[in-house]
matplotlib code that plots the C-alpha trace (Angstrom):
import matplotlib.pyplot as plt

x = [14.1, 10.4, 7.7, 5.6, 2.8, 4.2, 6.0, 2.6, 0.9, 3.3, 3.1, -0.7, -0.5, 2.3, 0.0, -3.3, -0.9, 0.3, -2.2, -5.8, -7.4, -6.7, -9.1, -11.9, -14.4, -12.8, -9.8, -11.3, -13.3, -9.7, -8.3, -11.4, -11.9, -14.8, -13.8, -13.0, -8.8, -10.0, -11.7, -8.3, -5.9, -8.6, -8.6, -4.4, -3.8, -6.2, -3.7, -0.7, -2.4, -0.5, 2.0, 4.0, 4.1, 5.4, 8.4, 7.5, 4.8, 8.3, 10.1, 7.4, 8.1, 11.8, 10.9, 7.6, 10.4, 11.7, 10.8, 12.9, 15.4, 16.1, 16.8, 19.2, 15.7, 14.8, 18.0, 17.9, 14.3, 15.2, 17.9, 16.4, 14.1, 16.6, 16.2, 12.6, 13.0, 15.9, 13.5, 10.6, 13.6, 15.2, 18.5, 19.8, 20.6, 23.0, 24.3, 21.9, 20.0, 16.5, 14.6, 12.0, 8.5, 7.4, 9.0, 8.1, 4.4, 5.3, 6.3, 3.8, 1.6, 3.4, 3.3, -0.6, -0.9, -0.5, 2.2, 4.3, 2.9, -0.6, 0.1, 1.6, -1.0, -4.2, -7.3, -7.9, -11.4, -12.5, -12.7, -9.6, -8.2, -10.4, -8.7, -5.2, -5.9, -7.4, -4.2, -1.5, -3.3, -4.1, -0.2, 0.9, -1.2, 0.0, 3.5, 3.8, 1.8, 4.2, 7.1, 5.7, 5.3, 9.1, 10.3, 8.4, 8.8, 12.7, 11.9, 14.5, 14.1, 12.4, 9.4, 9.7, 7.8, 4.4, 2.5, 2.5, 1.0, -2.0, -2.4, -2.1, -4.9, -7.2, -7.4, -7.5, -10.5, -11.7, -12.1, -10.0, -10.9, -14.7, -15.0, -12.9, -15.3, -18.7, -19.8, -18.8, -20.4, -22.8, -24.1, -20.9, -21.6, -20.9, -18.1, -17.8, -14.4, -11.8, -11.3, -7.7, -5.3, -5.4, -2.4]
y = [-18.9, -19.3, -19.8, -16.7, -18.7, -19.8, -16.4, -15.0, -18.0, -17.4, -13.7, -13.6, -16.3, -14.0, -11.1, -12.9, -14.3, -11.0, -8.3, -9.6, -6.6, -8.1, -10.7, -7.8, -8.7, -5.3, -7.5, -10.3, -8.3, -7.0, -10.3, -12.1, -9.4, -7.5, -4.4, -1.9, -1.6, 2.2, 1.7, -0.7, 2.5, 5.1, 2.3, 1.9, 6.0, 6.5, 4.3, 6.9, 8.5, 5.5, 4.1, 7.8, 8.6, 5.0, 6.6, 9.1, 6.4, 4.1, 7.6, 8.1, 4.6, 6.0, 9.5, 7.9, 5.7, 7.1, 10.3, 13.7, 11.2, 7.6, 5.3, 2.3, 0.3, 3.2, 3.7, 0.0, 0.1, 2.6, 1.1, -2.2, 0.0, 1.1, -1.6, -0.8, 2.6, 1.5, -0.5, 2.1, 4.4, 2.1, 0.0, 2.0, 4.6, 2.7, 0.7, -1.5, -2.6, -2.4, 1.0, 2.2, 1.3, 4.8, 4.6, 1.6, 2.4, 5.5, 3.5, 1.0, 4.1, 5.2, 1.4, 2.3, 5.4, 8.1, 10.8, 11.3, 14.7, 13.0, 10.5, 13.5, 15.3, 13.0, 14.2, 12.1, 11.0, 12.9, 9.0, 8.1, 11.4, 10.3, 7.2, 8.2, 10.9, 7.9, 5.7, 8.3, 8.6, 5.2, 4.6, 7.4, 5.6, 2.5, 3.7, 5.7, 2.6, 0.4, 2.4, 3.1, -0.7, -1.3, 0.8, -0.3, -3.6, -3.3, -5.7, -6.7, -5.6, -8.9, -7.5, -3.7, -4.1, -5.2, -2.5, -2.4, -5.8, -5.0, -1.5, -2.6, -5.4, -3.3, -0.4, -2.1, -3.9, -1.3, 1.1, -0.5, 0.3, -0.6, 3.3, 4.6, 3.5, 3.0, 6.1, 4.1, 0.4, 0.7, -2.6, -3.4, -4.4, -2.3, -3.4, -2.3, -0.6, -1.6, 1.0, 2.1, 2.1, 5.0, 7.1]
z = [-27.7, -27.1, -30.1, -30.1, -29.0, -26.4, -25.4, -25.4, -23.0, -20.7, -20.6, -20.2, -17.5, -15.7, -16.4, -14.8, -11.9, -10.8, -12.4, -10.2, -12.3, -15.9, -15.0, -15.4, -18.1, -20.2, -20.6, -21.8, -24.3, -26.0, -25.8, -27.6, -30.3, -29.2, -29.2, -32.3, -33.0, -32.1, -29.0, -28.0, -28.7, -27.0, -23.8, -24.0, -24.2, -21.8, -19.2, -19.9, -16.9, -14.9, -17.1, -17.6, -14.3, -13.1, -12.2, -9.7, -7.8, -7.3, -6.0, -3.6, -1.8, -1.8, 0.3, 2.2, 4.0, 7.2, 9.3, 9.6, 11.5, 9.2, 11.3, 10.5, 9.6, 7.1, 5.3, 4.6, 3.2, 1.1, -0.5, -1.0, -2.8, -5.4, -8.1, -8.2, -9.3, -11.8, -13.0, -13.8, -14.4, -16.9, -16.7, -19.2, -17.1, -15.3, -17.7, -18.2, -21.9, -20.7, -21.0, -18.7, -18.2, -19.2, -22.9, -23.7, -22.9, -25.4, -27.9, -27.8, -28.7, -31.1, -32.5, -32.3, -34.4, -31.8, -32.2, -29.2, -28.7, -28.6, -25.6, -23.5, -23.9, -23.7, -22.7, -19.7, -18.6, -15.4, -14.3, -15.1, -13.0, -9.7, -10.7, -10.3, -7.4, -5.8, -6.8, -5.1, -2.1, -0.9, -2.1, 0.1, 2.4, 2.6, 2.4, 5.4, 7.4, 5.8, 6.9, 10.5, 11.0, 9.5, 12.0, 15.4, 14.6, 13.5, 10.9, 8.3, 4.3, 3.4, 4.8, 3.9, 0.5, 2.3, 1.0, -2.8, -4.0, -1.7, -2.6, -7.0, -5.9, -4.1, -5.9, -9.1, -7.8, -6.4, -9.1, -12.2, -15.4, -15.0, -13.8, -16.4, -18.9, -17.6, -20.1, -22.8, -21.2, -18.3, -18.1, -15.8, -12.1, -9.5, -6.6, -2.8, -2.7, 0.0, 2.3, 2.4, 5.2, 7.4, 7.3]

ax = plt.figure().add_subplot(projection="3d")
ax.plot(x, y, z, "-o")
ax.set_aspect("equal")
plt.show()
C-alpha cells in the first residue's frame, strides 16, 4: 500500500496525463488554496451536470454503433464497449466491488456538506447547461463518424474507441470550466473552440 502522499502524486499525475482540461488555471487555483472551501463545493456540485449523467453518455456510444442493420463490425464495437458502461454503471452490478462513477461523485458531495436531495437537484449555471448540450452533441457527433468509419473500413475493435479521447480533449478545451464560471472570474482568456465533427 502506497503512502498517501504518494497515492495522491500519482493520482494527480494520472489526472494531468489523461484529463488535458485539469491543467486549466481553475484547477490550479483549488489545488494551491486560493479559492474559499465554499466556492470549491459550489465549483464540485456544479459538475453533477456531467458526473450523474456518466452513465447515459457511455450508453449512447452503445446505441450510436451500427445502423437499422449491425453488421458483424458493429456487433463487435458494441460489445467491446460493454466494460465501459460496467464501469460508469458500477462493477457491483455484476458482481463486481467497485460502484459507479455516478455515486461516488454523490458521495463525495455528501462528504462536502450537500444533502443527497441538494446534488439532484442543483441549480445549474445556464453555462454549465450550454456546456453539457454542447457535450452530447459533439459526442453524438463523433460517435456516429466513428461508427461510419468502423464500418467502411471493416476495421477491427482496437480501433473502434477513436472518438472519445478526442471528443473529452476538445471540448474540455473548448469550453471547460473557464465558461462555467466566467461570472464569477472574468479576467480568464478567451479560446478558439474546435469545431466538431460533422455528423
Amino acid at each position: 500500500m502506497l503512502p498517501p502522499a504518494e497515492f495522491a502524486r500519482n493520482l494527480l499525475k494520472e489526472a494531468q496525463d489523461t484529463h488535458p482540461w485539469l491543467h486549466h488555471s481553475l484547477f490550479h487555483m483549488i489545488w494551491s488554496g486560493k479559492l474559499s472551501r465554499d466556492q470549491v463545493r459550489n465549483i464540485i456540485r456544479q459538475q453533477g451536470a456531467f458526473f450523474l449523467d456518466t452513465l447515459r453518455h457511455a450508453a449512447w456510444k452503445i446505441v450510436s454503433a451500427g445502423g437499422l442493420n449491425p453488421t458483424w463490425e458493429d456487433l463487435q464495437r458494441q460489445r467491446s464497449l460493454i466494460p465501459l458502461v460496467v464501469e460508469e454503471g458500477g462493477e457491483d452490478t455484476v458482481g463486481g466491488t467497485q460502484t459507479g462513477h455516478s455515486i461516488l461523485f454523490v458521495r463525495l458531495c455528501e462528504a462536502l456538506g450537500w444533502a443527497r436531495d441538494e446534488v439532484f437537484n442543483t441549480d445549474y449555471l445556464p453555462t454549465t447547461i450550454i456546456e453539457k448540450n454542447e457535450l452530447f452533441a459533439l459526442q453524438r457527433a463523433r460517435s456516429r463518424r466513428c461508427a461510419a468509419e468502423t464500418s467502411r473500413r471493416s476495421r477491427s475493435t482496437q480501433h473502434m474507441s477513436c472518438a472519445w479521447p478526442r471528443h473529452w480533449k476538445n471540448t474540455m478545451e473548448s469550453r471547460s470550466l473557464r465558461s462555467t464560471f466566467t461570472t464569477s472570474m472574468p479576467t480568464w482568456r478567451k479560446t478558439t473552440r474546435s469545431e466538431p465533427c460533422a455528423s
